[in-house]
C-alpha positions in Angstrom: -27.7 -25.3 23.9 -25.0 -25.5 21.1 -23.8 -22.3 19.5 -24.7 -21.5 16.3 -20.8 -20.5 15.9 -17.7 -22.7 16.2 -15.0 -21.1 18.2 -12.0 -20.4 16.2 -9.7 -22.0 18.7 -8.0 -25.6 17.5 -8.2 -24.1 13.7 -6.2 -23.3 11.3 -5.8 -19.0 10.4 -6.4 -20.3 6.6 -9.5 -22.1 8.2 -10.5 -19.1 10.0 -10.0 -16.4 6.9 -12.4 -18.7 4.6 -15.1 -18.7 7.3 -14.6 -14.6 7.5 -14.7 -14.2 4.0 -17.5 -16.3 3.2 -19.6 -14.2 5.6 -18.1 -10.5 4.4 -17.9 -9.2 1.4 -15.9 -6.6 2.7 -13.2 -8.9 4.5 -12.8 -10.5 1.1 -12.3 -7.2 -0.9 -9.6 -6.3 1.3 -8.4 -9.6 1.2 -7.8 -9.3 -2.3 -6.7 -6.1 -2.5 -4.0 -6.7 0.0 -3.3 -9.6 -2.2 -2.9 -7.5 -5.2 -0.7 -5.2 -3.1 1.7 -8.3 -2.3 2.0 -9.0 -6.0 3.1 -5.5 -7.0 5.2 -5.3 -4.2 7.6 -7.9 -5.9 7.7 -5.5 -8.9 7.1 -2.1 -7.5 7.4 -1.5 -4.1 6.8 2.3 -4.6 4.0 1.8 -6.6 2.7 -0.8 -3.7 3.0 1.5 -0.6 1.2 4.2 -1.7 -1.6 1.5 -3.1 -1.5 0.2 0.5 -1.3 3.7 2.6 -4.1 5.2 0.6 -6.1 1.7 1.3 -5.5 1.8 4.7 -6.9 5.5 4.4 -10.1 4.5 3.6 -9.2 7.2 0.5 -10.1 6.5 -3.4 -7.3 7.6 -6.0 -9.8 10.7 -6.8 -9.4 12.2 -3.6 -5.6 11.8 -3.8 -5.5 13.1 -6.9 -7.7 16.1 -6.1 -5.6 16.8 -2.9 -2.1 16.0 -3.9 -3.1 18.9 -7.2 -2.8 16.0 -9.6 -5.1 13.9 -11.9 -6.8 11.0 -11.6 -5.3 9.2 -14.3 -1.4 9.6 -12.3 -2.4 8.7 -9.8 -3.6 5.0 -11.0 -0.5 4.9 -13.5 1.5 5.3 -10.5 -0.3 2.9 -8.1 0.0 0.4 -11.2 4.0 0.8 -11.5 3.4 2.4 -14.9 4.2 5.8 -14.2 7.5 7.4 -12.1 6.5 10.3 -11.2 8.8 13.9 -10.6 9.7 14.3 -6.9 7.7 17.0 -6.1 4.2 14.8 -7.1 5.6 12.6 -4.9 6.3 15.0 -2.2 2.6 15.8 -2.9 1.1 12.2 -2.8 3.1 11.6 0.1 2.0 14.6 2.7 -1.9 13.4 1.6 -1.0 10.1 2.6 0.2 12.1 5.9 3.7 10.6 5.3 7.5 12.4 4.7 9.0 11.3 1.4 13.1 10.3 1.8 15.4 10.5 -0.7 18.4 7.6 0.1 21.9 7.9 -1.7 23.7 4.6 -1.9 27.3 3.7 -2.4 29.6 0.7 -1.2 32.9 1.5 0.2 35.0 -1.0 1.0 32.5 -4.1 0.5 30.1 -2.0 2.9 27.0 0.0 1.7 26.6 3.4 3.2 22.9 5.5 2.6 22.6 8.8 3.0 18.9 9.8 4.0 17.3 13.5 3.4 14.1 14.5 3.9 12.9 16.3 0.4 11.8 19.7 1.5 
């Protein structure tokens, strides 16, 4: 009897992902959400990794807000790039995303870079 299936091995990942996403709509929301993420990434990095952790989360921007004791309305400008928040809002966001925000100070000294990392407390 022939499956109603075709195994995924001998095809391509791309090949594979189509399939998926044709079937889910969920697989295809986070596929182009992650896509999104990749985008602002190349413009924003900051802005991208806390779009990303709070995905990954399962959280909306509401709950952030409402835990990290900010609005709404930051918390999108920020996810967007638009916004650079103080340090202590993103000491906030951060410990809701259940992550330690670093501060990094940078110099070159003789053609080498040297970083400084501290935890902000």
């Amino acid at each position: 009897m022939a499956r109603a299936t075709q195994s995924p091995i001998g095809r391509t990942a791309a090949d594979a992902a189509a399939d998926r996403a044709a079937r889910s709509e969920d697989y295809r929301a986070a596929r182009d959400e992650f896509a999104r993420i990749r985008e602002l990434r190349k413009t924003n990095p900051i802005a991208a990794h806390l779009r990303e952790r709070r995905f990954e989360l399962g959280l909306t921007q509401q709950e952030v807000a409402t835990a990290a004791g900010t609005s709404h309305t930051a918390i999108s400008r920020l996810e967007r790039g638009t916004h650079t928040p103080n340090l202590a809002t993103l000491q906030n966001v951060a410990a809701v995303l259940d992550e330690e925000l670093l501060v990094c100070f940078q110099r070159t000294v003789d053609g080498k870079i040297e970083r400084e990392f501290a935890s902000v407390a």
